[in-house]
C-alpha positions in Angstrom: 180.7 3.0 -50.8 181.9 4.0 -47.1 180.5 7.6 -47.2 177.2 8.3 -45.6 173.9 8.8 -48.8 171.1 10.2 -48.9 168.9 7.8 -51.1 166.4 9.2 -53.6 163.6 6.3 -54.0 161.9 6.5 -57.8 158.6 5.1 -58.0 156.5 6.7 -60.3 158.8 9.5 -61.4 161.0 7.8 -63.6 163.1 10.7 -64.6 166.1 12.7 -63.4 164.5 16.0 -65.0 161.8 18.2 -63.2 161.7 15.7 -60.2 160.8 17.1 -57.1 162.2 14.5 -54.6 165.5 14.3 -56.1 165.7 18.3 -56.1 165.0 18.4 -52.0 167.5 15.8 -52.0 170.4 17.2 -54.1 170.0 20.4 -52.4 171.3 19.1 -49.4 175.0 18.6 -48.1 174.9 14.7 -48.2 175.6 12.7 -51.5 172.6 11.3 -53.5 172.0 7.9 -55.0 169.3 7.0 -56.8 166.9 3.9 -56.0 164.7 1.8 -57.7 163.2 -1.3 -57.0 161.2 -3.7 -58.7 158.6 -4.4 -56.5 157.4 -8.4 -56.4 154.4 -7.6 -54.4 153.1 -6.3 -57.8 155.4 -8.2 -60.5 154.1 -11.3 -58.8 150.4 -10.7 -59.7 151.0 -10.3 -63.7 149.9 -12.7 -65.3 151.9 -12.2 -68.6 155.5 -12.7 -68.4 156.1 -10.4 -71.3 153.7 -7.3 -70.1 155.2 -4.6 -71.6 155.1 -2.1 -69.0 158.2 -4.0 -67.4 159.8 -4.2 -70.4 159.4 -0.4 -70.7 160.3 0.2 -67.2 163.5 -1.7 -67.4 164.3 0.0 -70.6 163.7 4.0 -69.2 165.8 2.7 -65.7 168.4 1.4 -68.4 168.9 5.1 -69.6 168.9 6.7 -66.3 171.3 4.5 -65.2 173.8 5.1 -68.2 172.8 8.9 -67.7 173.8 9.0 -64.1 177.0 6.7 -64.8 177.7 9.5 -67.4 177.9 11.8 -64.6 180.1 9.6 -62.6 177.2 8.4 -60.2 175.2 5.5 -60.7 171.6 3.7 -60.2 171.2 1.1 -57.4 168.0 -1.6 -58.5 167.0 -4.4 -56.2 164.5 -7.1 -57.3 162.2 -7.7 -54.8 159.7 -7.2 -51.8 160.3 -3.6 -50.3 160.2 -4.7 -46.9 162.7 -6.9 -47.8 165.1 -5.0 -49.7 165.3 -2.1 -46.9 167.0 -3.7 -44.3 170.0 -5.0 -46.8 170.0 -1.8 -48.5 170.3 -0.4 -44.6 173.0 -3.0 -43.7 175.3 -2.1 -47.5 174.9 1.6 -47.1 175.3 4.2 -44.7 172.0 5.7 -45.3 171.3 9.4 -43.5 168.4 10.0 -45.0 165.8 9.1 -47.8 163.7 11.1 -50.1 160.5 10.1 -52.2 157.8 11.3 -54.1 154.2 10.7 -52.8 151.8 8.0 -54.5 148.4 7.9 -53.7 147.3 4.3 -54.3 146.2 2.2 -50.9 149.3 0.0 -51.3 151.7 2.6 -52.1 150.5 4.2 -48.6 151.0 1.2 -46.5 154.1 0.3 -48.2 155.6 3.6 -47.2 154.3 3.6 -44.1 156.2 0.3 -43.3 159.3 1.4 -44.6 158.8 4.3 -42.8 158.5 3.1 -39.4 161.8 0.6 -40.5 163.8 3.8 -40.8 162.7 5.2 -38.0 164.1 2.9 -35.7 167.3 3.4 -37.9 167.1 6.8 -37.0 166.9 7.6 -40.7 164.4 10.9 -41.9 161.7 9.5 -44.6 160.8 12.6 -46.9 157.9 13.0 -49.2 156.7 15.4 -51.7 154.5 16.1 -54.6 155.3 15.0 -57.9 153.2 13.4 -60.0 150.1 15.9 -59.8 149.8 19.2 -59.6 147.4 19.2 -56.5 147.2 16.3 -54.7 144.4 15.0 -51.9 143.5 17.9 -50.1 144.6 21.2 -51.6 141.7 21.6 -53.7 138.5 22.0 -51.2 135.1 23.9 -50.8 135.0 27.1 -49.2 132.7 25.3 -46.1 135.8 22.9 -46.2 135.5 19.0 -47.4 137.2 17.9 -51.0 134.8 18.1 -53.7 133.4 15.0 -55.6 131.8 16.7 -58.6 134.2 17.4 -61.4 133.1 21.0 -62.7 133.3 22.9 -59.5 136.5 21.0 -58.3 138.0 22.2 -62.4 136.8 25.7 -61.6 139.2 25.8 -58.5 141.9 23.8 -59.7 142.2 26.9 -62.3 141.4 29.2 -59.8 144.2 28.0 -57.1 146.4 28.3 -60.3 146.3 32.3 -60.8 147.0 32.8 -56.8 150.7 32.2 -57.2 152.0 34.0 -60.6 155.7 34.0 -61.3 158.3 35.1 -63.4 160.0 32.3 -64.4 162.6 31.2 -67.4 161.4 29.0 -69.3 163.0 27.5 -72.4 165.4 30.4 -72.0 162.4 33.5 -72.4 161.3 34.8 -68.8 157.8 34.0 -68.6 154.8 34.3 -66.4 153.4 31.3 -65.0 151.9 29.8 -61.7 154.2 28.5 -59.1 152.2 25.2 -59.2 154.2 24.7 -62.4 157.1 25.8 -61.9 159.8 22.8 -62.6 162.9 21.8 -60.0 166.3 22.8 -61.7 167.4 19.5 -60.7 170.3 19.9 -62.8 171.9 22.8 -61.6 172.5 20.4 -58.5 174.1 17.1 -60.5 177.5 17.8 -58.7 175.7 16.3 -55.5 175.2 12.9 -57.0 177.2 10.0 -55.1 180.4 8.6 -57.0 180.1 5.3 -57.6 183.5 3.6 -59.1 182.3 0.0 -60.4 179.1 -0.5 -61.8 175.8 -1.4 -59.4 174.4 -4.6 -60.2 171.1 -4.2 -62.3 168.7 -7.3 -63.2 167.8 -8.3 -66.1 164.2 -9.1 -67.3 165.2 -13.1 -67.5 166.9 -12.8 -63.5 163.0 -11.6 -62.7 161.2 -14.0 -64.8 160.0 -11.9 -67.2 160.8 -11.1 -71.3 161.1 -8.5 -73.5 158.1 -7.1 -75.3 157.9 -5.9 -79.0 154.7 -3.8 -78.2 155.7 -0.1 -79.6 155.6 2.6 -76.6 154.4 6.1 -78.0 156.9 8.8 -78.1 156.9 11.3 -75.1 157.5 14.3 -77.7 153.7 15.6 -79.2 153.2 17.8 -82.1 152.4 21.1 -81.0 149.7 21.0 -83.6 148.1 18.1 -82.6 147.3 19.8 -78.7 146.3 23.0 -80.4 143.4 20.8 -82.0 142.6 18.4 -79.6 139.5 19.8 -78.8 138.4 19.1 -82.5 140.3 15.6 -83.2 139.9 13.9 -79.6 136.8 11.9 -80.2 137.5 10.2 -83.9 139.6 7.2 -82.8 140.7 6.6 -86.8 143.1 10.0 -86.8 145.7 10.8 -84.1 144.1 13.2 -82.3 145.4 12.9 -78.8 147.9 12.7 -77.3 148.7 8.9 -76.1 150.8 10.0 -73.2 149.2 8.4 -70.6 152.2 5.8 -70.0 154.6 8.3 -69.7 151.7 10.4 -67.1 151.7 7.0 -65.1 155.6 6.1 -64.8 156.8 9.7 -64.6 158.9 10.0 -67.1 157.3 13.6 -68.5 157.0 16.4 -66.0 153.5 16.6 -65.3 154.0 20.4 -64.7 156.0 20.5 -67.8 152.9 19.7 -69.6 150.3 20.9 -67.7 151.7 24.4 -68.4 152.3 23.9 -72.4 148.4 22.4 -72.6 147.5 26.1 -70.5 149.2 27.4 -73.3 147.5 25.7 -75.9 144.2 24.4 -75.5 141.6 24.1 -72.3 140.0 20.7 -73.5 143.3 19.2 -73.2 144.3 21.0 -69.6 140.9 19.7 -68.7 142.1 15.9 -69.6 144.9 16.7 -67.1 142.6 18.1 -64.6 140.2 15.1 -64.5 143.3 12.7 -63.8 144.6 15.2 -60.7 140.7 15.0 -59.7 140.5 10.8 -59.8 143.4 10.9 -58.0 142.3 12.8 -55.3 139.0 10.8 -54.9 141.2 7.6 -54.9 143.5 9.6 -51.9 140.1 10.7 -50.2 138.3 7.6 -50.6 140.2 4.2 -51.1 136.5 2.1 -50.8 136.7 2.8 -54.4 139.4 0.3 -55.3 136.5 -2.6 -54.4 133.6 -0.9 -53.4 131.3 1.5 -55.7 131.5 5.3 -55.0 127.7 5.6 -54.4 126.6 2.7 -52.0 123.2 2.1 -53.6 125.4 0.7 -56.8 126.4 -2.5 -54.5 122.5 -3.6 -54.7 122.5 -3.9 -58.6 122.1 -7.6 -59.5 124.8 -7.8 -62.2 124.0 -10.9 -64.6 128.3 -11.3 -65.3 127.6 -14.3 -67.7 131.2 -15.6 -68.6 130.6 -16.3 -72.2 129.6 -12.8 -72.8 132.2 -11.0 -71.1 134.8 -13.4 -72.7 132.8 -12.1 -76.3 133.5 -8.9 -75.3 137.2 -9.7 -74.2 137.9 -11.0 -77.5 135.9 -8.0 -79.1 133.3 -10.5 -81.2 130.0 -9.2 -79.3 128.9 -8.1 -83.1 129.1 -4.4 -82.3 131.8 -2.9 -84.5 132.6 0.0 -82.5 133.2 -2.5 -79.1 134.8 -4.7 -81.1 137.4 -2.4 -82.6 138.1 -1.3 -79.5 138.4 -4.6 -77.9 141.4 -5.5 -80.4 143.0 -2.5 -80.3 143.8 -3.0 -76.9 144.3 -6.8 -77.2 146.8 -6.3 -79.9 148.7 -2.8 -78.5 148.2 -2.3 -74.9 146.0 1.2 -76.1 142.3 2.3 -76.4 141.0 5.5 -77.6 139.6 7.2 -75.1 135.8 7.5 -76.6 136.2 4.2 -77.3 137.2 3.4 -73.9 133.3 4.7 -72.7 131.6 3.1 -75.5 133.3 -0.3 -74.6 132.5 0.2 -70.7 128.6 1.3 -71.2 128.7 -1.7 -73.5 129.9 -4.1 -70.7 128.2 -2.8 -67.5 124.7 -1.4 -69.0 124.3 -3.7 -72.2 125.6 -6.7 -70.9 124.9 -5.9 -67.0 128.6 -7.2 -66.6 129.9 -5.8 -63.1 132.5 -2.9 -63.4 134.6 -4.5 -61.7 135.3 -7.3 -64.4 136.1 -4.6 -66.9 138.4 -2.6 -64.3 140.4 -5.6 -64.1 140.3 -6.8 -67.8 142.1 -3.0 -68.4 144.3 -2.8 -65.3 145.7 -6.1 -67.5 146.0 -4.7 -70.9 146.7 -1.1 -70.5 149.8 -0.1 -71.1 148.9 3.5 -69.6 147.1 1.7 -66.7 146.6 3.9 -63.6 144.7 2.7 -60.7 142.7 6.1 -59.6 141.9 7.2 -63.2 141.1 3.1 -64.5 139.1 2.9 -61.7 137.1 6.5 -62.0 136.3 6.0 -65.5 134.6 2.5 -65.0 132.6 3.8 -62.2 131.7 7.0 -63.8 130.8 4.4 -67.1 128.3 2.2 -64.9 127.1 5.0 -62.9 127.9 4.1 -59.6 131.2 6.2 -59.5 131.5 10.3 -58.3 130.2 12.5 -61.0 129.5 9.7 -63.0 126.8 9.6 -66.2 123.6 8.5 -65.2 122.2 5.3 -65.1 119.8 6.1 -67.6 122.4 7.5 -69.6 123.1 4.3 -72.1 125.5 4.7 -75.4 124.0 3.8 -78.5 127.4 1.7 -79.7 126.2 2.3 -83.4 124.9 5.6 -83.6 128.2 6.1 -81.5 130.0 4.6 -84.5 127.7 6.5 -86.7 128.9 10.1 -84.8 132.6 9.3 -84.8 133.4 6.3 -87.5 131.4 6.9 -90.0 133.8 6.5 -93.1 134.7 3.2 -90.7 138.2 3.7 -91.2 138.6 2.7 -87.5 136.0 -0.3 -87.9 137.9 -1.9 -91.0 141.6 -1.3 -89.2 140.7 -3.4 -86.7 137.5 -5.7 -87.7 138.5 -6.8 -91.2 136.0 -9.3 -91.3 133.3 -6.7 -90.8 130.8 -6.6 -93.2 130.9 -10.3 -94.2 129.8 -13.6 -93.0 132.1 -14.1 -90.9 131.5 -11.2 -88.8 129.4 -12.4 -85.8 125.6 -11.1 -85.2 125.1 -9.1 -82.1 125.5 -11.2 -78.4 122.3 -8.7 -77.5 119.5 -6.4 -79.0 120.1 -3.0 -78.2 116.8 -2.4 -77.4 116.0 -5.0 -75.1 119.7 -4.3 -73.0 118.4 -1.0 -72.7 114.8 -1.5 -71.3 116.3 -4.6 -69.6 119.4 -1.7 -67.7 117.3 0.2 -67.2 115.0 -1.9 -65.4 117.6 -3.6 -63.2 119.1 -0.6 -62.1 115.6 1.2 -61.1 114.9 -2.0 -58.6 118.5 -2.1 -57.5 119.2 1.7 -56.8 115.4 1.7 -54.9 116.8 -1.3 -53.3 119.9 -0.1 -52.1 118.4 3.4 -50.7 116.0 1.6 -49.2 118.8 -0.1 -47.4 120.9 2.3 -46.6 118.2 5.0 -45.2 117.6 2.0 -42.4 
């Protein structure tokens, strides 16, 4: 290709539909091609060679690619570190200019600041833009100014900030009114823009990178409408499908997150509020990357965690004895998916019965999830031990069986995934839950008093 490109970098946007970098792009004068690239500084830390979240993002970059070939264009893939793949990329192509949606996460910055300051001395414009929420770090703040850290007044402006810019927009061919935060980028009104490519870009395979195809099923990105317009009734009972399960497809981009933040406006407030709560994690994440190691509220880092190994390996496996943890446990073990109360019930269970530090159980789900994202993985563990922003109280401690009682009790969920349950070989409980409460509750008290102590020197 001996034309000048612009180069439209996918990251987390994994879709030619409704993306917002690839609009800016195409709407200029210089050809587009699209870029992806496998990134080894993160490949490199998976431990399983057949983690399914490659196999699915090879198989969505599979059907861009034939899409864009379709339209005469193409998709260029490198395997590798980013830092090394610019500069050949740089030397192959006559790049003028490259466009790229923003990601949050502490490595995501410094990697794009890196390959920013490459192209700068290339010459070559680095462009940015929101994509993957609908507000990002600092559009949503208090009057006196500052970002808020408490969920309820942050969701009461994020809804607010909403009816400020109302539109008349076609949607699904009716003109509607909606915000201009939702509004979607035509981006293929502007196709005719994409580079011609001739002969096929080269494109790794999963063996060239080490890894292997998974057989772990990936939930459909289409959702009955039924199901949203009663997910305030069906999201808690993990035995029926009452939510969604789109949280892969939230994490790679490949929905429009303004797509489906304005059909769940439509439809039903719980579930707009799910999508609010991941918009707010990711700003705390943006506003506040101690988070990724540190706890939210300082006074946490004085808790003496006991983090016995044979107990967190119990709970890994899902044989603590408590049928509700344990479900959960194997669910995700066996499908790369937890249900979302059961997600809280299994954290409480880890950090407040067990006194296992949050941190174990972040990482045990950053492995397993197929839906793993680091801002809303890492906000739900702190808000489940306490130490996070807006986060449950200490002394707030889940009752895993009259938790199993409220929202299992035929046990349909229970026997799916514990078939043993109920017999002798069912294993007793690792801990009373009695004494792992008065015991919590006791070792947070002197931490916390601790740690303020501390701090206030």
């Amino acid at each position: 290709m001996d034309k000048p490109i612009s180069i439209v970098w996918l990251r987390r946007d994994l879709r030619l539909h409704d993306n917002a970098a690839l609009y800016r792009a195409l709407k200029e004068k210089t050809a587009v091609l699209p870029l992806f690239i496998f990134d080894r500084h993160i490949l490199d830390e998976l431990e399983d060679r057949s983690d399914a979240r490659v196999s699915f993002i090879h198989g969505v970059l599979t059907e861009i690619k034939q899409e864009l070939q379709e339209r005469g264009s193409d998709l260029l893939v490198y395997y590798g570190k980013p830092e090394e793949v610019w500069p050949e990329i740089l030397t192959t192509y006559q790049v003028e200019a490259v466009y790229t949606n923003r990601d949050y996460e502490p490595y995501a910055r410094q990697r794009d600041a890196q390959v920013q300051s490459l192209l700068a001395t290339k010459g070559i414009g680095f462009h940015t833009f929101k994509d993957h929420v609908i507000f990002e770090e600092e559009e949503i703040t208090k009057k006196a100014g500052g970002v808020y850290t408490v969920f309820t007044p942050y969701s009461r402006r994020w809804k607010a900030k909403l009816e400020e810019r109302m539109e008349r927009v076609e949607i699904d061919g009716e003109e509607r009114e909606l915000s201009y935060y939702f509004k979607p980028y035509p981006t293929e009104k502007y196709f005719a823009q994409l580079a011609a490519v001739s002969q096929s870009l080269h494109f790794p395979s999963l063996d060239e990178m080490g890894f292997e195809r998974s057989d772990l099923p990936i939930p459909p990105t289409a959702v009955r409408r039924g199901l949203i317009k009663s997910y305030d009734k069906t999201r808690n009972f993990p035995a029926i499908e009452g939510t969604s399960r789109l949280g892969i497809h939230f994490r790679f981009g490949t929905i429009s997150i303004r797509e489906k933040a304005y059909r769940a406006s439509q439809l039903n407030g719980t579930y707009l509020n799910e999508l609010i709560w991941r918009d707010f994690y990711s700003q705390i994440l943006a506003n506040f990357p101690k988070v990724v190691k540190d706890s939210f509220r300082p006074e946490y880092e004085f808790i003496e965690w006991r983090n016995d190994p044979q107990e967190f390996a119990a709970w890994c496996a899902g044989k603590t004895g408590y049928p509700i943890v344990d479900a959960g446990m194997r669910e995700l073990n066996e499908t790369g998916y937890m249900h979302n109360r059961v997600r809280m019930i299994t954290a409480s269970f880890l950090t407040k019965h067990l006194l296992i530090d949050w941190r174990w159980g972040e990482a045990y789900f950053a492995k397993k999830l197929l839906d793993f994202d680091l801002a809303s993985n890492n906000g739900g563990w702190q808000w489940a031990s306490g130490s996070g922003t807006d986060a449950a109280p200490y002394f707030r401690i889940f009752n895993p069986t009259s938790q199993m009682d409220k929202f299992d009790k035929e046990r349909r969920y229970i026997r799916r995934w514990v078939p043993e349950f109920g017999t002798a070989d069912y294993p007793e409980p690792i801990v009373d839950h009695k004494m792992a409460r008065e015991r919590c509750l006791a070792t947070y008290k002197e931490g916390l008093g601790r740690g303020k102590a501390q701090i206030a020197q």
